[in-house]
mmCIF file as gemmi writes it, N, C-alpha and C atoms, coordinates in Angstrom:
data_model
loop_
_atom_site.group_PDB
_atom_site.id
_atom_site.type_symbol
_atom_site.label_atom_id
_atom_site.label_alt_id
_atom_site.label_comp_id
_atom_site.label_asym_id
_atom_site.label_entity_id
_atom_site.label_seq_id
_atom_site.pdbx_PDB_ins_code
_atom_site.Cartn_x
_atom_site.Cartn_y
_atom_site.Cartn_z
_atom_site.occupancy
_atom_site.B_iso_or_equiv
_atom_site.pdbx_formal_charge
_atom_site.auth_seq_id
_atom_site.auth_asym_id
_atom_site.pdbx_PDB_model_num
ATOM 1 N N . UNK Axp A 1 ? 0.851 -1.179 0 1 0 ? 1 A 1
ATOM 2 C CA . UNK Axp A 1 ? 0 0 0 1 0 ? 1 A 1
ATOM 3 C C . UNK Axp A 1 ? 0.896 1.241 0 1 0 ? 1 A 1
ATOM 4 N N . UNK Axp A 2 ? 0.746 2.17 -0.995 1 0 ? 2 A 1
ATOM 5 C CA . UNK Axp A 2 ? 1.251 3.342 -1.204 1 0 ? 2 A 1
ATOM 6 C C . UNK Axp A 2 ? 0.999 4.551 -0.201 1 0 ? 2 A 1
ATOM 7 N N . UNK Axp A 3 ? 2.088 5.407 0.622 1 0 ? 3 A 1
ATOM 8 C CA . UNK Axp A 3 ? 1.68 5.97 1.582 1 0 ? 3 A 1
ATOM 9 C C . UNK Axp A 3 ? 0.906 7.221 0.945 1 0 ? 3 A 1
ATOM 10 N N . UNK Axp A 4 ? 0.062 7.854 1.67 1 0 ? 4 A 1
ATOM 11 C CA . UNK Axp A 4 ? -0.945 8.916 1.731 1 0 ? 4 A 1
ATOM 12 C C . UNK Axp A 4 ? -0.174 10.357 1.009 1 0 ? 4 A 1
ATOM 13 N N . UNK Axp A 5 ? -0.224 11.064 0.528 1 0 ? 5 A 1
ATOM 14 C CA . UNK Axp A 5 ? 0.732 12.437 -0.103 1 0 ? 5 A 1
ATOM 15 C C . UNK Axp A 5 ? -0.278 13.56 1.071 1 0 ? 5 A 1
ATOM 16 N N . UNK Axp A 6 ? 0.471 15.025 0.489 1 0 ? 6 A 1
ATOM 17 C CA . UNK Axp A 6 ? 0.21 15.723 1.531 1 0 ? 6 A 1
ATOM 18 C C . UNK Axp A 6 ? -1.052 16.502 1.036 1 0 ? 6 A 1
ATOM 19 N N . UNK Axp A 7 ? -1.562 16.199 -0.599 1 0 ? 7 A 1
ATOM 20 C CA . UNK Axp A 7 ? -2.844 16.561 -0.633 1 0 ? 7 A 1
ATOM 21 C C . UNK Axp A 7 ? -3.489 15.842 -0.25 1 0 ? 7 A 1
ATOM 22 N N . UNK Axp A 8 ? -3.167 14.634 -0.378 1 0 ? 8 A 1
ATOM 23 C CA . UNK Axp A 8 ? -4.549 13.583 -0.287 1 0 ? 8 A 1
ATOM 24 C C . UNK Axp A 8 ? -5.238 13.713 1.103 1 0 ? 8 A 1
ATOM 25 N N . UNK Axp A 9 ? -3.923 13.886 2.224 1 0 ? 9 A 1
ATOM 26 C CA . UNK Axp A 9 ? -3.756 14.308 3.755 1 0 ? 9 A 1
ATOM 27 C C . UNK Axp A 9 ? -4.569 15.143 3.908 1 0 ? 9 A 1
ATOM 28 N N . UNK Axp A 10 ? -4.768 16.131 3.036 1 0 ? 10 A 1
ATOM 29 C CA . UNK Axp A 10 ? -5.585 17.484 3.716 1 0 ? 10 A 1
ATOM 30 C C . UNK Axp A 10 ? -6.861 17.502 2.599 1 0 ? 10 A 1
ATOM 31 N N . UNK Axp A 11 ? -7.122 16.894 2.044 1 0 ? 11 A 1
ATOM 32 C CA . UNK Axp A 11 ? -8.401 16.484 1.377 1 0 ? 11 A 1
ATOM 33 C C . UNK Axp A 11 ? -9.718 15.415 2.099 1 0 ? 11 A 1
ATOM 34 N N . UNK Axp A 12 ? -8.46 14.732 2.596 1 0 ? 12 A 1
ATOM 35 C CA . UNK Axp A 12 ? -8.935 13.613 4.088 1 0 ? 12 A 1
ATOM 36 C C . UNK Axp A 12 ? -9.563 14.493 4.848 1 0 ? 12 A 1
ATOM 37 N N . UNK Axp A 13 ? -8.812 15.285 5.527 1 0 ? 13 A 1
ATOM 38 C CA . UNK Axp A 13 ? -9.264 16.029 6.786 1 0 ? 13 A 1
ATOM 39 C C . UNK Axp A 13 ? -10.388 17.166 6.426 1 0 ? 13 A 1
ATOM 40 N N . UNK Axp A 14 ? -10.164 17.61 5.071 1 0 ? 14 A 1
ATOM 41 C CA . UNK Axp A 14 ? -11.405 18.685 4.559 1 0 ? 14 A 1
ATOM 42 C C . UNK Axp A 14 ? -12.547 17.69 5.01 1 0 ? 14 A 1
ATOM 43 N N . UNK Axp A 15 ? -12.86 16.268 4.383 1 0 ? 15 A 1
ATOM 44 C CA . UNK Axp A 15 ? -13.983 16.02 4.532 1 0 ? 15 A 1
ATOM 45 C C . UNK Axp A 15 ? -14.244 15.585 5.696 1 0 ? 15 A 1
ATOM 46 N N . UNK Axp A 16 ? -13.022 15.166 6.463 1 0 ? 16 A 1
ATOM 47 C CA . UNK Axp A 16 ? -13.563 14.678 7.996 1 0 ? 16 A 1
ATOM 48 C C . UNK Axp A 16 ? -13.948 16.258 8.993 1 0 ? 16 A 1
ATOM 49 N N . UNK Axp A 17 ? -13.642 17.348 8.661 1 0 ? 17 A 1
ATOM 50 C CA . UNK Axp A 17 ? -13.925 18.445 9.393 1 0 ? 17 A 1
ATOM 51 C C . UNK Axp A 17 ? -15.515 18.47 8.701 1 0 ? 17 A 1
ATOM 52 N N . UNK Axp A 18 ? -15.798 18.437 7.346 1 0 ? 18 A 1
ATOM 53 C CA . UNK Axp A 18 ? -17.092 19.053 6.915 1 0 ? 18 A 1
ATOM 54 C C . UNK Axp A 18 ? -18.193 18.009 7.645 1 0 ? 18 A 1
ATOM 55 N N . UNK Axp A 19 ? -17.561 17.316 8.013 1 0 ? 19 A 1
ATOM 56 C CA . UNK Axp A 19 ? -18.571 15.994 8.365 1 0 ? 19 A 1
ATOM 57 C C . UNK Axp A 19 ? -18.83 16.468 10.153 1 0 ? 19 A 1
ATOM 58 N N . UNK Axp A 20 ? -17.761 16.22 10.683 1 0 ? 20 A 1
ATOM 59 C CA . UNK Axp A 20 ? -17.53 17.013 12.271 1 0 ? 20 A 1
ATOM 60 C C . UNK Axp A 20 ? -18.888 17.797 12.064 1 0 ? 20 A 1
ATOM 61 N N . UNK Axp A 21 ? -18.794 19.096 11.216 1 0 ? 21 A 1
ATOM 62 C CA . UNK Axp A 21 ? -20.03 20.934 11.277 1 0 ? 21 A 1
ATOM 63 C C . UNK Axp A 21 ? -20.949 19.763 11.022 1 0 ? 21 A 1
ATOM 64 N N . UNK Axp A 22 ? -21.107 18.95 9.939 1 0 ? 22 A 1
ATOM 65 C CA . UNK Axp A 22 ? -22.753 18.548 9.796 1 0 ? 22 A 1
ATOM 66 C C . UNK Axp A 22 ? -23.403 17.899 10.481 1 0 ? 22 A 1
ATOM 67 N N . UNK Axp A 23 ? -22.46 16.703 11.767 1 0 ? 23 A 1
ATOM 68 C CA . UNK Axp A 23 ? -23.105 16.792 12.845 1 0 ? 23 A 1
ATOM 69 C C . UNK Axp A 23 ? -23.368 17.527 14.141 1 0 ? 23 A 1
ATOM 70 N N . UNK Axp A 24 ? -22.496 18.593 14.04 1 0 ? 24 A 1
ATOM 71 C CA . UNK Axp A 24 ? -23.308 19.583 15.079 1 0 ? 24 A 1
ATOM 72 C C . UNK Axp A 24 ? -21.964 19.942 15.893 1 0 ? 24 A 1
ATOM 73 N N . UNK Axp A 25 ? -21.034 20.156 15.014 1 0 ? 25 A 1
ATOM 74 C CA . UNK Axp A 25 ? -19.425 19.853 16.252 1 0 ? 25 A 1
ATOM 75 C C . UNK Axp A 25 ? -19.009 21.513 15.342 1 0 ? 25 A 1
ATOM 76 N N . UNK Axp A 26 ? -19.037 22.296 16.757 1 0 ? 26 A 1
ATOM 77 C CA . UNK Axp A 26 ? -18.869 23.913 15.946 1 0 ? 26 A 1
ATOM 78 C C . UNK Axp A 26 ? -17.183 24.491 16.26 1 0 ? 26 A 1
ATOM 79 N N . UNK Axp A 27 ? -16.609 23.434 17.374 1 0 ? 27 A 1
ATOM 80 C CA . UNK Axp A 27 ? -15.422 24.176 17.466 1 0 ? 27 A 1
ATOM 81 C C . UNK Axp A 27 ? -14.549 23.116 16.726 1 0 ? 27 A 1
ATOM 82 N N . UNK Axp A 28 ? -14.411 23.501 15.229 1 0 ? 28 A 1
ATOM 83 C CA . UNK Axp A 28 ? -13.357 22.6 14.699 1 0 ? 28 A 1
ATOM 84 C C . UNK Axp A 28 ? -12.771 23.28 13.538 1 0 ? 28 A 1
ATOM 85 N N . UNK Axp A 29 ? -11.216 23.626 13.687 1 0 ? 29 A 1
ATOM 86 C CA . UNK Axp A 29 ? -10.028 23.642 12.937 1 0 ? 29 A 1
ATOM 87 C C . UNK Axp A 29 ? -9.728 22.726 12.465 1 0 ? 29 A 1
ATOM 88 N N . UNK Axp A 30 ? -8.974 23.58 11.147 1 0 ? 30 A 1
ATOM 89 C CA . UNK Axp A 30 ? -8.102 22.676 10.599 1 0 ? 30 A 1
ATOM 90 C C . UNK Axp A 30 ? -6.46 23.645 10.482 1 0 ? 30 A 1
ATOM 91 N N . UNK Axp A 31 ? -5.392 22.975 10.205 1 0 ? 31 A 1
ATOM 92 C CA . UNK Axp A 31 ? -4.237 23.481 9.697 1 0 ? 31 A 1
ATOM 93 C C . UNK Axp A 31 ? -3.543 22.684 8.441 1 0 ? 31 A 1
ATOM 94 N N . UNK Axp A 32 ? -3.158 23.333 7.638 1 0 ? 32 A 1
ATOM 95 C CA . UNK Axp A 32 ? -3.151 22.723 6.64 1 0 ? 32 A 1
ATOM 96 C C . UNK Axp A 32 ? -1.353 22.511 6.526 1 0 ? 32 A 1
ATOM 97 N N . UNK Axp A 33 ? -0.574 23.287 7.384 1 0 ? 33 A 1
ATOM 98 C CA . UNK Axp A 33 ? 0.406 22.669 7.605 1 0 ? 33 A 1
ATOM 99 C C . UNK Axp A 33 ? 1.747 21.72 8.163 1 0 ? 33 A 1
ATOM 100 N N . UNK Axp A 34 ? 0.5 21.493 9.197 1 0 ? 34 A 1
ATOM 101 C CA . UNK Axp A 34 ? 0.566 19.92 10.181 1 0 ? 34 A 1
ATOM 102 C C . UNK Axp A 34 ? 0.943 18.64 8.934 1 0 ? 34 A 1
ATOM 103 N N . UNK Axp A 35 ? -0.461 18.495 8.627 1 0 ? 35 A 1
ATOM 104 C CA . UNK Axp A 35 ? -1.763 18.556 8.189 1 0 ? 35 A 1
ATOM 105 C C . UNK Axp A 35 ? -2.672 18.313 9.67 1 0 ? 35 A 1
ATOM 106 N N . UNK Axp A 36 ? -3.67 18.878 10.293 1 0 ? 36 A 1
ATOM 107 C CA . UNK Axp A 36 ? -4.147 18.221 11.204 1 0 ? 36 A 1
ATOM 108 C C . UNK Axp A 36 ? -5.682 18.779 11.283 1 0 ? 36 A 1
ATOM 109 N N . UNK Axp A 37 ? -6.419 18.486 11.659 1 0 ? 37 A 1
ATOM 110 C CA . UNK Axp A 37 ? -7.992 19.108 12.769 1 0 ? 37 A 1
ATOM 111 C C . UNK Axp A 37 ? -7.975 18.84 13.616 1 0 ? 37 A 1
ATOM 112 N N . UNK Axp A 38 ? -8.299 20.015 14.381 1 0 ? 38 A 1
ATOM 113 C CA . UNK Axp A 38 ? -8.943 20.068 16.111 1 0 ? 38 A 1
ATOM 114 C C . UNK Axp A 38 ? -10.15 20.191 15.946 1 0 ? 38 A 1
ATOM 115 N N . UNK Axp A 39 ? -10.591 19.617 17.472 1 0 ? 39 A 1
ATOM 116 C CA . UNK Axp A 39 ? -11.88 20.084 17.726 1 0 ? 39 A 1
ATOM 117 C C . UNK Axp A 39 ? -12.178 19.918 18.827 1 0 ? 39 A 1
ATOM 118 N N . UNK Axp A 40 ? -13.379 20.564 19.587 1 0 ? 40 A 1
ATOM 119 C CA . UNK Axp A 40 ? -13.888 20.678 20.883 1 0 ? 40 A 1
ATOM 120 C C . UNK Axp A 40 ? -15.098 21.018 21.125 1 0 ? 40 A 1
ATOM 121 N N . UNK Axp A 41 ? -15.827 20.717 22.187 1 0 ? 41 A 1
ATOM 122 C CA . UNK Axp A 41 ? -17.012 21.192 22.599 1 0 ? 41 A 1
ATOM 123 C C . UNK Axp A 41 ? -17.588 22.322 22.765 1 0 ? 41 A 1
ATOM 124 N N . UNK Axp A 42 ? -16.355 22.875 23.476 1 0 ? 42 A 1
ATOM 125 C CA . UNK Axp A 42 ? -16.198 24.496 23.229 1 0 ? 42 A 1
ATOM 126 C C . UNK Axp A 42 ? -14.726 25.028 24.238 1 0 ? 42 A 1
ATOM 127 N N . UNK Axp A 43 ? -14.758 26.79 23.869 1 0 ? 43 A 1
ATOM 128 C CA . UNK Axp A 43 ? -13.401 26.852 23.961 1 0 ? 43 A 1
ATOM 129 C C . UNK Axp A 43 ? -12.298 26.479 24.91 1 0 ? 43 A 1
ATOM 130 N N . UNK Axp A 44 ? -13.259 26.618 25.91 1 0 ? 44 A 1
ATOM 131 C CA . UNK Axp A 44 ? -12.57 26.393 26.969 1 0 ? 44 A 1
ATOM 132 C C . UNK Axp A 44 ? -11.716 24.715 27.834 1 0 ? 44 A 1
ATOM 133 N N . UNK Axp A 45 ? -12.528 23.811 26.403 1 0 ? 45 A 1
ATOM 134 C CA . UNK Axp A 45 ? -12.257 22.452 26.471 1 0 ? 45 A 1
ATOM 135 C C . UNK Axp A 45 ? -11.018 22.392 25.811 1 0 ? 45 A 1
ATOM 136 N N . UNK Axp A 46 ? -10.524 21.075 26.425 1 0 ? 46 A 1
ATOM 137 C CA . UNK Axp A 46 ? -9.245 20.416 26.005 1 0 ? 46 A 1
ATOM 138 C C . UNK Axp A 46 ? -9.334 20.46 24.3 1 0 ? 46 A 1
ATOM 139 N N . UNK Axp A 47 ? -8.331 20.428 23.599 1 0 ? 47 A 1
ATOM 140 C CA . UNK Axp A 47 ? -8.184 19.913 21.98 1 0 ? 47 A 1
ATOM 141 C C . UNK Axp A 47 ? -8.129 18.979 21.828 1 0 ? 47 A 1
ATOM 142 N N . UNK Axp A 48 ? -8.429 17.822 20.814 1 0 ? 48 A 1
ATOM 143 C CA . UNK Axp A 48 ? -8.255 16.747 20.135 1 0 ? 48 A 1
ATOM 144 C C . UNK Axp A 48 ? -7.919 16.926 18.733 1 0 ? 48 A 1
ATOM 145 N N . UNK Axp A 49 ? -6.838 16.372 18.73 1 0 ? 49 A 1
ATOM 146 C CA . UNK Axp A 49 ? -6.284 16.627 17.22 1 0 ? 49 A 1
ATOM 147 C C . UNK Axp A 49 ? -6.071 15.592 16.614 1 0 ? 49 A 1
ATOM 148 N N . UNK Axp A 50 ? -6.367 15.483 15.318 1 0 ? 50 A 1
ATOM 149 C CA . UNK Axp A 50 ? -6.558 14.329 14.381 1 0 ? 50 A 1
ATOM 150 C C . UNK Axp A 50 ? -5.765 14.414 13.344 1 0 ? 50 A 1
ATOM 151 N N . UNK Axp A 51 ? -4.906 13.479 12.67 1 0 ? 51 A 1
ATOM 152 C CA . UNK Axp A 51 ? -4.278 13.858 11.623 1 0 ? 51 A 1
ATOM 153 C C . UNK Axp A 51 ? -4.401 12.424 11.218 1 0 ? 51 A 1
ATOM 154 N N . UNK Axp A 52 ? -3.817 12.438 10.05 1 0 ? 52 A 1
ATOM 155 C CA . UNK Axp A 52 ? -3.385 11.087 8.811 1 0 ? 52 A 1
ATOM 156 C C . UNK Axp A 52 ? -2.4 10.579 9.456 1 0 ? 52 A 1
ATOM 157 N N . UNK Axp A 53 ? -2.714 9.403 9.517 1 0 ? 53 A 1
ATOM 158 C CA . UNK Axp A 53 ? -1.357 8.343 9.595 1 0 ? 53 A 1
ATOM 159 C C . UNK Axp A 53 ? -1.179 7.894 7.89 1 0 ? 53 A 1
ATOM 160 N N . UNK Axp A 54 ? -0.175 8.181 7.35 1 0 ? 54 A 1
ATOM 161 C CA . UNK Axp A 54 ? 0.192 7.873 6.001 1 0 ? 54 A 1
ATOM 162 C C . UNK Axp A 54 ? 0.325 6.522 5.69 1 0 ? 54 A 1
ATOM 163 N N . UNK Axp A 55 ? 0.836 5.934 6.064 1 0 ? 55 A 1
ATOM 164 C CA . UNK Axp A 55 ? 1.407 4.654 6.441 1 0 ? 55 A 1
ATOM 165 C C . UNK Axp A 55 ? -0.051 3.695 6.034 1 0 ? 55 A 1
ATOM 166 N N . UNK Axp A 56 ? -0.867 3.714 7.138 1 0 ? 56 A 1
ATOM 167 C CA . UNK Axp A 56 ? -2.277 3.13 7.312 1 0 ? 56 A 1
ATOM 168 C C . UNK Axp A 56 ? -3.135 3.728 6.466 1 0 ? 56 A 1
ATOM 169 N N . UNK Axp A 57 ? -3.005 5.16 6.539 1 0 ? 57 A 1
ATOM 170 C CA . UNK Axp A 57 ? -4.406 5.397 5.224 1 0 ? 57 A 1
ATOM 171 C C . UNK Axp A 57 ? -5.121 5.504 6.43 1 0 ? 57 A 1
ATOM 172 N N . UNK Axp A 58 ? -5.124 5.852 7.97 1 0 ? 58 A 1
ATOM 173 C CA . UNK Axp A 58 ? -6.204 5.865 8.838 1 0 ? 58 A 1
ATOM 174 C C . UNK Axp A 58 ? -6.181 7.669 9.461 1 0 ? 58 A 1
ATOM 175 N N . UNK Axp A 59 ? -7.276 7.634 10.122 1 0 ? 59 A 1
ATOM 176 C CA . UNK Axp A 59 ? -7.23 9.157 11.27 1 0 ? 59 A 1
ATOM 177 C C . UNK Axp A 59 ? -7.058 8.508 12.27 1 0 ? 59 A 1
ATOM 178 N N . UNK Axp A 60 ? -6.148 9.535 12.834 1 0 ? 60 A 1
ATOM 179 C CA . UNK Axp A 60 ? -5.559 8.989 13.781 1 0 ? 60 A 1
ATOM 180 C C . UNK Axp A 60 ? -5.879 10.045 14.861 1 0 ? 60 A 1
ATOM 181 N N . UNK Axp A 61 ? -5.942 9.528 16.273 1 0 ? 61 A 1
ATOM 182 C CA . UNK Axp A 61 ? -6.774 10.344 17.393 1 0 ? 61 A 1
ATOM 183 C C . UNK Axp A 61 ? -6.43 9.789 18.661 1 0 ? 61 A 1
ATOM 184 N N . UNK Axp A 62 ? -6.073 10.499 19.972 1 0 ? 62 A 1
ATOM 185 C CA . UNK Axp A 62 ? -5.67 10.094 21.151 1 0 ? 62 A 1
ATOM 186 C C . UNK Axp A 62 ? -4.511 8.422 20.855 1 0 ? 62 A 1
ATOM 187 N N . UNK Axp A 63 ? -3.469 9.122 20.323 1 0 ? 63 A 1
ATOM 188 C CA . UNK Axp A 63 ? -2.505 8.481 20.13 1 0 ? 63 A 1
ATOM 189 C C . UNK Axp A 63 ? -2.455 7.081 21.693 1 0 ? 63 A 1
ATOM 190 N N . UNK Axp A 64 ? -1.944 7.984 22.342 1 0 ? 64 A 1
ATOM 191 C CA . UNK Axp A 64 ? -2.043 6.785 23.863 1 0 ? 64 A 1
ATOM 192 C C . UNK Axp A 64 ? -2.842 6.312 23.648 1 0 ? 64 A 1
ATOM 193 N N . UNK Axp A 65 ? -4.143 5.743 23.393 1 0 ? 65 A 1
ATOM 194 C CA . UNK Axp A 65 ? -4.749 4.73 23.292 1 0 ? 65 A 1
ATOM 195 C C . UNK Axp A 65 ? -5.378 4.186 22.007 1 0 ? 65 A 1
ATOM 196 N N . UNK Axp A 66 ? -4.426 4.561 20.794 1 0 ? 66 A 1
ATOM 197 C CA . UNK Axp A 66 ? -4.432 3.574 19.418 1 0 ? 66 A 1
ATOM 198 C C . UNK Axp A 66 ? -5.682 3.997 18.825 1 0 ? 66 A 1
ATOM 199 N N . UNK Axp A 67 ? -6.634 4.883 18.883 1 0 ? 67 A 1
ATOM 200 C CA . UNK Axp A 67 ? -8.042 5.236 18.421 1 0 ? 67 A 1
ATOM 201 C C . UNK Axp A 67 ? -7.711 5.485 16.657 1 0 ? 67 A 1
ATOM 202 N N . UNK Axp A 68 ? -8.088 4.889 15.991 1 0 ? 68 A 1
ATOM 203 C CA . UNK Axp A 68 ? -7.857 4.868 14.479 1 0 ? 68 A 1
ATOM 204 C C . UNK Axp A 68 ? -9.323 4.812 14.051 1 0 ? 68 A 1
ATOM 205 N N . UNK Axp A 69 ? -9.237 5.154 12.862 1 0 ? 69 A 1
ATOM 206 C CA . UNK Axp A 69 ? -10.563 4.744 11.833 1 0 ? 69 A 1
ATOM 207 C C . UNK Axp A 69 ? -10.004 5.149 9.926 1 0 ? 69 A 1
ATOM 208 N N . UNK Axp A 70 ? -10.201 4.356 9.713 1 0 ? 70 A 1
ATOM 209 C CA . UNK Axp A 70 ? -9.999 4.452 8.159 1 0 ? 70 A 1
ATOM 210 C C . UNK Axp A 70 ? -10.424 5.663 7.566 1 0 ? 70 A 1
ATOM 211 N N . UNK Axp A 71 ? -9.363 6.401 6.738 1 0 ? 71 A 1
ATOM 212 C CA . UNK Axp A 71 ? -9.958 7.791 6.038 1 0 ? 71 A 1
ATOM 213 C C . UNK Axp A 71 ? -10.533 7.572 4.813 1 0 ? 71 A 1
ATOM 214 N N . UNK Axp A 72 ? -10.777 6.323 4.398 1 0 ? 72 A 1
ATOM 215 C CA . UNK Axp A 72 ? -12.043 6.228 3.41 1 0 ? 72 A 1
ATOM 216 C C . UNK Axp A 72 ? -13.335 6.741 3.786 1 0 ? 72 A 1
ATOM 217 N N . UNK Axp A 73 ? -13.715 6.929 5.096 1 0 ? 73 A 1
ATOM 218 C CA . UNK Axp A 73 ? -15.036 6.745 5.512 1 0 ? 73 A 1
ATOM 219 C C . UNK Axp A 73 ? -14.854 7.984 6.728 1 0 ? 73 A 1
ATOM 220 N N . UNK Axp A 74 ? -14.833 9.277 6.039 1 0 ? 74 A 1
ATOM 221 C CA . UNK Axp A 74 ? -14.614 10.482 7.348 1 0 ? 74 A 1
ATOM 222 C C . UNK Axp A 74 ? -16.065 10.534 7.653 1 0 ? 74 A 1
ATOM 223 N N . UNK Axp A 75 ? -17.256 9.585 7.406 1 0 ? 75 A 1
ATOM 224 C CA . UNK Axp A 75 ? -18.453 9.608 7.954 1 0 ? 75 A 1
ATOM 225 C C . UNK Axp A 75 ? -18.596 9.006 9.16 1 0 ? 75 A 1
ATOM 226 N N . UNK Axp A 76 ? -17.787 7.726 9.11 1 0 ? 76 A 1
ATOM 227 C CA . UNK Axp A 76 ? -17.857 7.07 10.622 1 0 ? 76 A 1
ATOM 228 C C . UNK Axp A 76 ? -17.038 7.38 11.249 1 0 ? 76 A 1
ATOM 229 N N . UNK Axp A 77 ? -15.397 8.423 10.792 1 0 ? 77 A 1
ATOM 230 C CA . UNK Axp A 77 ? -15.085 8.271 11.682 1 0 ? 77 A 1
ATOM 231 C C . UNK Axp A 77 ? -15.341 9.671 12.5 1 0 ? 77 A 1
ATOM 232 N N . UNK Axp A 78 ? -15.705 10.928 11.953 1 0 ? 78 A 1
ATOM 233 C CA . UNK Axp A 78 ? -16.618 11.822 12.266 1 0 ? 78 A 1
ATOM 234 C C . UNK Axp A 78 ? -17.843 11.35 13.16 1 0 ? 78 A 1
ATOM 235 N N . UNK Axp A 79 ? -18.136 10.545 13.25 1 0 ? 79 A 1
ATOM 236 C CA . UNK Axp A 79 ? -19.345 9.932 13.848 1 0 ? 79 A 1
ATOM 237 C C . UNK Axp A 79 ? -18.786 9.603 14.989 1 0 ? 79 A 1
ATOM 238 N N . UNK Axp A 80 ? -18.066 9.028 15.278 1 0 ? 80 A 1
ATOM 239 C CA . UNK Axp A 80 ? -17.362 8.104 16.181 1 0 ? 80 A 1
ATOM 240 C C . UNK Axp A 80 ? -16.528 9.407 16.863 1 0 ? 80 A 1
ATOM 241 N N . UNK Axp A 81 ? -16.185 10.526 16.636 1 0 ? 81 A 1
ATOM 242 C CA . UNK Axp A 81 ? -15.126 11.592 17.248 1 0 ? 81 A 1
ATOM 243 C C . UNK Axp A 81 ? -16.255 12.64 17.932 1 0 ? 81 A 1
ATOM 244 N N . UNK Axp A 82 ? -17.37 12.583 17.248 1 0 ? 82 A 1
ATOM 245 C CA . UNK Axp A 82 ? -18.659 13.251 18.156 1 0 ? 82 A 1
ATOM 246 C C . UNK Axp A 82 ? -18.794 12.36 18.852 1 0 ? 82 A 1
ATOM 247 N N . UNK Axp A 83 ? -19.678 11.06 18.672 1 0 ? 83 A 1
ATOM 248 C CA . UNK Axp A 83 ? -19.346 10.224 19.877 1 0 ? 83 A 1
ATOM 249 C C . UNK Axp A 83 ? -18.581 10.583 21.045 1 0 ? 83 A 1
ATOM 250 N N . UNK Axp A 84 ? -17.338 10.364 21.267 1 0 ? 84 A 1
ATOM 251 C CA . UNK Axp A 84 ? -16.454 10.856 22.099 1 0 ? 84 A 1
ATOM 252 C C . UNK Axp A 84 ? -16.287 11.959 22.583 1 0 ? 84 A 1
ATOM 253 N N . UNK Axp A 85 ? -16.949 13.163 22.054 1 0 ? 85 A 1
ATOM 254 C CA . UNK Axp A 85 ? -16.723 14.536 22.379 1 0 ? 85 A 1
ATOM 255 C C . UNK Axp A 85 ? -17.807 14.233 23.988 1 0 ? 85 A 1
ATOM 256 N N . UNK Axp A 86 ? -19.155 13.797 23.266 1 0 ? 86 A 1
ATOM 257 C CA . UNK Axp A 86 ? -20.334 13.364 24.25 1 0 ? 86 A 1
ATOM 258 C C . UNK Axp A 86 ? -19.768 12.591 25.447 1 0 ? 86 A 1
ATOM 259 N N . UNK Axp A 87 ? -18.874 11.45 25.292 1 0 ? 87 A 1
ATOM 260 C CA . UNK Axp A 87 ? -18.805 10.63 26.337 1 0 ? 87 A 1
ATOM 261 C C . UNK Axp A 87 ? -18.192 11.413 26.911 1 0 ? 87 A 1
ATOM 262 N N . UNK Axp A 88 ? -16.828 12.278 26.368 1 0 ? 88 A 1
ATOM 263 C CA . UNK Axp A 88 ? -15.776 12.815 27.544 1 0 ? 88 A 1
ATOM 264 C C . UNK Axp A 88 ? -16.688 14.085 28.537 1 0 ? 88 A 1
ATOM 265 N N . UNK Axp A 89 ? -17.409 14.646 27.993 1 0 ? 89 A 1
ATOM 266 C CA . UNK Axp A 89 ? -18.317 15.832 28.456 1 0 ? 89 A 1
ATOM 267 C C . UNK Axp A 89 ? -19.089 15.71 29.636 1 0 ? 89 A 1
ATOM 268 N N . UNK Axp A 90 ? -19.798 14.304 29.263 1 0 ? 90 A 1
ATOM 269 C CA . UNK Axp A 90 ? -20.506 13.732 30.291 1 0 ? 90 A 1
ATOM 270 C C . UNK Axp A 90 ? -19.597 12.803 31.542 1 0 ? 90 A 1
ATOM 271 N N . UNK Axp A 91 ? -18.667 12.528 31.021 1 0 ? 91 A 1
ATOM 272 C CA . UNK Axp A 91 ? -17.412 11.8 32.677 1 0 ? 91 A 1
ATOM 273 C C . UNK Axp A 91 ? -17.273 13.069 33.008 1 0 ? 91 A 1
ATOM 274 N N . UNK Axp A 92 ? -16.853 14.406 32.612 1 0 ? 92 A 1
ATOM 275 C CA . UNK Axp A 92 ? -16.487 15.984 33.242 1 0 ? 92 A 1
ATOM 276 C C . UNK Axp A 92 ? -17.454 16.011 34.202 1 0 ? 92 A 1
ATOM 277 N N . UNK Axp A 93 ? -18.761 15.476 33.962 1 0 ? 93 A 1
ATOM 278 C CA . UNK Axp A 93 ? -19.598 15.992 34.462 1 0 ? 93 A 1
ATOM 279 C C . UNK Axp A 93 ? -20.317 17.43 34.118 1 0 ? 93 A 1
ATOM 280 N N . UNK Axp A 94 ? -19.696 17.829 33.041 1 0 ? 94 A 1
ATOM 281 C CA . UNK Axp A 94 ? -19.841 19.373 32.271 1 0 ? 94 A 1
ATOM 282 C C . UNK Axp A 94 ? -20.046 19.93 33.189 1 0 ? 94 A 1
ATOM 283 N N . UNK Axp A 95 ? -18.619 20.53 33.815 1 0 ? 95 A 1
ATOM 284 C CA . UNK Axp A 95 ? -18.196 20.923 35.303 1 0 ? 95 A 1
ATOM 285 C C . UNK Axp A 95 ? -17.712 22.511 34.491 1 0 ? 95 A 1
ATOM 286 N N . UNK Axp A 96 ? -18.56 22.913 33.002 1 0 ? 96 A 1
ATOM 287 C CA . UNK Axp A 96 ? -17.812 24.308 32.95 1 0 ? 96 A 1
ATOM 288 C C . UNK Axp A 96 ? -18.841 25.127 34.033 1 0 ? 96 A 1
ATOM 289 N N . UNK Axp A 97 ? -19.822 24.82 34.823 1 0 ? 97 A 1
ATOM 290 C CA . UNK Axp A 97 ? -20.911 25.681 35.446 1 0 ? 97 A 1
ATOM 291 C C . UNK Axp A 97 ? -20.081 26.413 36.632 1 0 ? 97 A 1
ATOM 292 N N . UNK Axp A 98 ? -18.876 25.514 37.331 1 0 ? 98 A 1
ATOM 293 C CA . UNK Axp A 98 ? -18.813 25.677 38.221 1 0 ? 98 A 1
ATOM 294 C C . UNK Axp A 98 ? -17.721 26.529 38.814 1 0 ? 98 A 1
């Protein structure tokens, strides 16, 4: 398998960010000379940053614990990174009130 180039990299992440806004995820960057996207719940939350693993052809996310998903499909894995925005929000306890 041929590794990923640095358009293909940031063509990946165009559609995994457009996918992020269309489910409802408003704090999300991109940089195009990483290549990477962030995103968050809002500002005051931690970042999660996602980039291409070239190698795999995957997005790659919270490195320490191996979180991958194939960049054929920035639908699931957009799906799956909201997912997670929700779970981490709710362990906080969405403690921004306090």
């Amino acid at each position: 398998m041929r590794e990923v180039g640095h358009e293909q990299q940031l063509a990946a992440l165009v559609q995994l960010c457009q996918e992020l806004i269309r489910l409802g995820v408003t704090n999300v960057g991109m940089s195009d000379a990483r290549p990477a996207v962030s995103m968050r719940t809002a500002l005051a939350d931690r970042r999660i940053r996602i980039e291409v693993d070239t190698s795999q052809r995957t997005y790659v996310w919270l490195r320490e614990h191996h979180e991958r998903h194939t960049m054929d499909d920035p639908v699931g894995a957009a799906a799956r990174l909201a997912d997670y925005l929700k779970l981490r929000d709710a362990d906080a306890g969405d403690g921004r009130d306090a």
